[in-house]
DOVEXGU-31503 format. One record per residue: residue number from 1; x, y, z negated of N, C-alpha, C, O in turn; residue in one letter. Coordinates in steps of 0.001 Angstrom, whole numbers, plus 524288, in hexadecimal, padded with zeros to 5 digits. Layout:
N
<r k="NUM" n_east="X" n_north="Y" n_up="Z" ca_east="X" ca_north="Y" ca_up="Z" c_east="X" c_north="Y" c_up="Z" o_east="X" o_north="Y" o_up="Z" r="a"/>
...
% end
This chain:
50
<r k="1" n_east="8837C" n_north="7B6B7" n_up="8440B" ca_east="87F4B" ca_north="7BA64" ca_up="84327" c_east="879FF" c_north="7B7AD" c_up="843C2" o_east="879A4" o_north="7B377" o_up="8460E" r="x"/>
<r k="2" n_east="87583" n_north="7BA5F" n_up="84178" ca_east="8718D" ca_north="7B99E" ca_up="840EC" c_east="86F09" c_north="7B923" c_up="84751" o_east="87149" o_north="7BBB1" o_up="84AB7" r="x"/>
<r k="3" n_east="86BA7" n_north="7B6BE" n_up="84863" ca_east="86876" ca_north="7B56B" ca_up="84E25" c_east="863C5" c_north="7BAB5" c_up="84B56" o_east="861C6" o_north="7BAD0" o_up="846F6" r="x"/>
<r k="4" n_east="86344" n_north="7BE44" n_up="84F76" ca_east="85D97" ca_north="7C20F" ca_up="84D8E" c_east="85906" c_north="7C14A" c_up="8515E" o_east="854E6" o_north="7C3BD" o_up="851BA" r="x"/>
<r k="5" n_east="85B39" n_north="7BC6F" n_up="854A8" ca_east="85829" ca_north="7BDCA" ca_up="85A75" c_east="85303" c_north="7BA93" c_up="85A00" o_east="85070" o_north="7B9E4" o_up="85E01" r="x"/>
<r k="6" n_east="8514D" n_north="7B87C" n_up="85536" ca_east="84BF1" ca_north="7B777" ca_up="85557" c_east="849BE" c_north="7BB3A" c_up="850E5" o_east="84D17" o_north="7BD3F" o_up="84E18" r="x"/>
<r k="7" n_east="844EB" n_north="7BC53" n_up="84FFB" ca_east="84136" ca_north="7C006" ca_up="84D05" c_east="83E6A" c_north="7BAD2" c_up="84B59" o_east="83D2E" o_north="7B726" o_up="84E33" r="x"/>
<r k="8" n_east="83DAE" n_north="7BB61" n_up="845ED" ca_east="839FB" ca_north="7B8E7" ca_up="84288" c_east="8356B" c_north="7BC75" c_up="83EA1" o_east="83600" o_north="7C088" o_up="83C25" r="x"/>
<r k="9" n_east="831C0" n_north="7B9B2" n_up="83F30" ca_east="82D5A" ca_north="7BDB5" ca_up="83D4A" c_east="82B5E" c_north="7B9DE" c_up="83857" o_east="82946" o_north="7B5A4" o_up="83943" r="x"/>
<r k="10" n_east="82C53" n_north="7BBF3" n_up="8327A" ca_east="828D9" ca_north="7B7FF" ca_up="82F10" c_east="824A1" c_north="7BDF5" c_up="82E9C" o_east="82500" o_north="7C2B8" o_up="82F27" r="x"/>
<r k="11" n_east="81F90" n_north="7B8BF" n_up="82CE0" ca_east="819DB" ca_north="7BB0A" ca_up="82D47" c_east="8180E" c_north="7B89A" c_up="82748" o_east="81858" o_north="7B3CF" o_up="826FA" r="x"/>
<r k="12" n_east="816DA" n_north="7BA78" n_up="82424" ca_east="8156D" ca_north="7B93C" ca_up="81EF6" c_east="80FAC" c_north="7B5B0" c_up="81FCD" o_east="80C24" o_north="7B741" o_up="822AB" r="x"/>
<r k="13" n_east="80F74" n_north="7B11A" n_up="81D07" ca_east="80B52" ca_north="7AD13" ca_up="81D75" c_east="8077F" c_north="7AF25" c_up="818D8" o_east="808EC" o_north="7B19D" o_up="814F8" r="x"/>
<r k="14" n_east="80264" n_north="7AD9E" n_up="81A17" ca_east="7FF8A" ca_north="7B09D" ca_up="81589" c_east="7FD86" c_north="7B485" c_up="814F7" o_east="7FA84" o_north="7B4AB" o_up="81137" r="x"/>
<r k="15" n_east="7FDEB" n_north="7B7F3" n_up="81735" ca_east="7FD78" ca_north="7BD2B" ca_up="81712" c_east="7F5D6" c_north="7BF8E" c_up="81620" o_east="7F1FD" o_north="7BE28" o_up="818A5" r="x"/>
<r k="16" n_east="7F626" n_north="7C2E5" n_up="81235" ca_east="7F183" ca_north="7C2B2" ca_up="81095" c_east="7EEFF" c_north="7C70A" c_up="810D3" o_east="7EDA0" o_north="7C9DC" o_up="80D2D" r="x"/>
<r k="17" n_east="7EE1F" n_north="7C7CB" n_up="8171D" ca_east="7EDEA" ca_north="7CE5A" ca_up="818CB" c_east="7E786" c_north="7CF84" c_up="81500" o_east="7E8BF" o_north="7D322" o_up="81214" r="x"/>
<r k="18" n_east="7E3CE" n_north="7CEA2" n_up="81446" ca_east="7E089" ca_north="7D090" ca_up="80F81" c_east="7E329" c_north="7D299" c_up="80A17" o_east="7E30E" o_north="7D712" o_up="80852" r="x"/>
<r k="19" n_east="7E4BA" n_north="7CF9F" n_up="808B2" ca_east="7E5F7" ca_north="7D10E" ca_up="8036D" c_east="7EB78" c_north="7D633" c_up="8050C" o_east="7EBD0" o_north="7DA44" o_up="80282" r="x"/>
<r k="20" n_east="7EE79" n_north="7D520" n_up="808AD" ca_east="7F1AF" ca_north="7DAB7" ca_up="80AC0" c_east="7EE3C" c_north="7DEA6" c_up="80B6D" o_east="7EF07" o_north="7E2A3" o_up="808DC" r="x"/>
<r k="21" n_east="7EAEF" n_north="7DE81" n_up="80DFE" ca_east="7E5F4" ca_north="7E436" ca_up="80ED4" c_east="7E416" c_north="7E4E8" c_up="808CF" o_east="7E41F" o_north="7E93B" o_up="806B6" r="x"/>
<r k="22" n_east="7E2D4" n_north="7E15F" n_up="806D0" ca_east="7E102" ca_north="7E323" ca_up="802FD" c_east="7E4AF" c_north="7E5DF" c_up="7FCB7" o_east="7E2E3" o_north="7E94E" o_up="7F9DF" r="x"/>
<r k="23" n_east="7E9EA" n_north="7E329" n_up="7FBFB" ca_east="7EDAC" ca_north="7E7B1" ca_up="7FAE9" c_east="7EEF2" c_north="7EDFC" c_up="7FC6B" o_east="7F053" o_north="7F1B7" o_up="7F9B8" r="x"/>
<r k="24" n_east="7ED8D" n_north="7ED35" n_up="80358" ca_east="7EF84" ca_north="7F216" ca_up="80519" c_east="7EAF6" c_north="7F5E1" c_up="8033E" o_east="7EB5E" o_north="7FA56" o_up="8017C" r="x"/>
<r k="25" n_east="7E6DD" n_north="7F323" n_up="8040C" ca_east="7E0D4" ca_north="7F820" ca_up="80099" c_east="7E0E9" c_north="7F8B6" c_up="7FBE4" o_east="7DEA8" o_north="7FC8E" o_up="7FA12" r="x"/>
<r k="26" n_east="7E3B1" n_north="7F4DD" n_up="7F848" ca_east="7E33A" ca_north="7F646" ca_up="7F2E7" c_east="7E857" c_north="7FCE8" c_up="7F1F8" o_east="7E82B" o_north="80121" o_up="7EFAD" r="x"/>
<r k="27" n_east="7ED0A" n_north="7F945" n_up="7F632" ca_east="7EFEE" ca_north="7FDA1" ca_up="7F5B8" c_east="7EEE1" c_north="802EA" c_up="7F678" o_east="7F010" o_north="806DA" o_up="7F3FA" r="x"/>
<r k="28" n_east="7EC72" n_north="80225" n_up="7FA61" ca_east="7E953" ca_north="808A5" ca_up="7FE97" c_east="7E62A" c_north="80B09" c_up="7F9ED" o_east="7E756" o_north="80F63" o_up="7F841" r="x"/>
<r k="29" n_east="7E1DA" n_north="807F7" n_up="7F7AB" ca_east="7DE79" ca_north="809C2" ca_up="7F47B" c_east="7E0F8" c_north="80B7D" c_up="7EF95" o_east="7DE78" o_north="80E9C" o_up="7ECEA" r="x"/>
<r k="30" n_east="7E4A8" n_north="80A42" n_up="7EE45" ca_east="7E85C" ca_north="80B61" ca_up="7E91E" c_east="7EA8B" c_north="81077" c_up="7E971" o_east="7EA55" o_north="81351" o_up="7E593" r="x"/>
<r k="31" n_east="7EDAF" n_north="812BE" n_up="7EFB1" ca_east="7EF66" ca_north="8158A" ca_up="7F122" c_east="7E9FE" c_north="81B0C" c_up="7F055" o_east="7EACB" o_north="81F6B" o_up="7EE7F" r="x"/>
<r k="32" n_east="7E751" n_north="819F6" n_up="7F15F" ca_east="7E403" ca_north="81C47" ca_up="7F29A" c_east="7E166" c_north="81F07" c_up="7ED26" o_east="7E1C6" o_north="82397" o_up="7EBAD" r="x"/>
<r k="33" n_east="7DED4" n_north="81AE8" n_up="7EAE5" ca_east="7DEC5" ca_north="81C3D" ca_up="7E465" c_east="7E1B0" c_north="82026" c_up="7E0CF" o_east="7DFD1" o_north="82316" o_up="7DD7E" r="x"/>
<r k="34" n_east="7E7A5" n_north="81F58" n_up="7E28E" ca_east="7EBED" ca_north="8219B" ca_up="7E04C" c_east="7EC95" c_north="827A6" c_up="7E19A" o_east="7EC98" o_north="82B0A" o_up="7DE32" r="x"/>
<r k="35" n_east="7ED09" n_north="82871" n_up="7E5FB" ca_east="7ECED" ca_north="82CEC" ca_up="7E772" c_east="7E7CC" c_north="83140" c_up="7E7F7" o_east="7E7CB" o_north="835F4" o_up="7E8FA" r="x"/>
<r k="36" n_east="7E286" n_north="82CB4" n_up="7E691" ca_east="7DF35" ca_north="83112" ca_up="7E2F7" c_east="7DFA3" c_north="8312F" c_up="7DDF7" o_east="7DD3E" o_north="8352E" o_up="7DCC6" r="x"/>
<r k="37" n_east="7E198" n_north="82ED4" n_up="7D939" ca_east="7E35D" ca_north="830A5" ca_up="7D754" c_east="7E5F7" c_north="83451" c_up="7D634" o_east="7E4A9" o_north="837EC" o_up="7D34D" r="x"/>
<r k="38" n_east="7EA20" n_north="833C3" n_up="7D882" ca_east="7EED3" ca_north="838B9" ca_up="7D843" c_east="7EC3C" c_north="83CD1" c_up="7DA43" o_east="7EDF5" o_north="840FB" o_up="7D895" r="x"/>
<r k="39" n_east="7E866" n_north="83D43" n_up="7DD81" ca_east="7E572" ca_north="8414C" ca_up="7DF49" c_east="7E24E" c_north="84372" c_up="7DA9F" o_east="7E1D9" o_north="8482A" o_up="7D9D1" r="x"/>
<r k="40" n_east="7E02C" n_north="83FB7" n_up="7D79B" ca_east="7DD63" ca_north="84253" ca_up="7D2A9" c_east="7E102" c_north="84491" c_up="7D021" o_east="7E155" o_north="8495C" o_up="7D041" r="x"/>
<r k="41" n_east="7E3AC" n_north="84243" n_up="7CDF7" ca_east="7E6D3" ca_north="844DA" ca_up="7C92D" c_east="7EA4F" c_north="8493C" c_up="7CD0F" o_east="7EA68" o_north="84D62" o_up="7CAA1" r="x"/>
<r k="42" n_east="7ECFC" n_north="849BE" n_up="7D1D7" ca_east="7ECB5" ca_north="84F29" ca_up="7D20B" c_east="7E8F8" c_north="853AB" c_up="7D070" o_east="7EA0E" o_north="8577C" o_up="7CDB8" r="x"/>
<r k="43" n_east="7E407" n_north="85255" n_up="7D2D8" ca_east="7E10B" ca_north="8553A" ca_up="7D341" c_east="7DD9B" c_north="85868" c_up="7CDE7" o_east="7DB16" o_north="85C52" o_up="7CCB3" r="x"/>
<r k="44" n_east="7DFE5" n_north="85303" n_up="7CBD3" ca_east="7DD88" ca_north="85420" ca_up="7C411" c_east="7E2BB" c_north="8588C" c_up="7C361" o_east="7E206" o_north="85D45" o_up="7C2D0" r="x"/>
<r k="45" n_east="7E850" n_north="855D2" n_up="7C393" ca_east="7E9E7" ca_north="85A0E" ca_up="7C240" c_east="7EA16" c_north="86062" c_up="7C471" o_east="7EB6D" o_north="863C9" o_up="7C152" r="x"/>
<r k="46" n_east="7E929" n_north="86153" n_up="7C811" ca_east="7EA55" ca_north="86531" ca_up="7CA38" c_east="7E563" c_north="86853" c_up="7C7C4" o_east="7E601" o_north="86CCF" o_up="7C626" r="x"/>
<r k="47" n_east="7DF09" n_north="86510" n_up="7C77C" ca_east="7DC83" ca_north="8681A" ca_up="7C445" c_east="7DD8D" c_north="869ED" c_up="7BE5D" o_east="7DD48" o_north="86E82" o_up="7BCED" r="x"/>
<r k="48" n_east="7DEE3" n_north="86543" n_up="7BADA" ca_east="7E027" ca_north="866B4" ca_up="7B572" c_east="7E54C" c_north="86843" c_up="7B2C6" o_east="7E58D" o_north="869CF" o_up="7AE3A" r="x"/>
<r k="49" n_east="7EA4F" n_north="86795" n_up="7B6C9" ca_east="7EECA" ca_north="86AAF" ca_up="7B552" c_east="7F027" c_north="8715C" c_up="7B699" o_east="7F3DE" o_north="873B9" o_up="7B4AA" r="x"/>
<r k="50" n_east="7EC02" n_north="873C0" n_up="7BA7B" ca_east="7EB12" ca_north="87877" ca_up="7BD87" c_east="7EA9C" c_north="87B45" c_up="7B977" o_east="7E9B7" o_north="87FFA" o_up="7B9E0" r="x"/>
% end
């Protein structure tokens, strides 16, 4: 059988925490966009299909 009795930790080299923040705001801001949208066009429809 396998030995489990040591813990190994890999840690990714490189790591390019700016450009990660800056995905996560494009994402946020995308999210955000979208669902006013969908907020308009409810709101269109509910006025012009009534």
């Amino acid at each position: 059988m396998a030995d489990h009795g040591e813990l190994e930790y890999a840690t990714a080299t490189g790591n390019d925490y700016a450009s990660h923040e800056q995905t996560y705001r494009s994402f946020v801001t995308l999210v955000k966009v979208g669902i006013a949208f969908v907020v308009v066009v409810l709101i269109l429809m509910a006025y012009f299909l009534v």
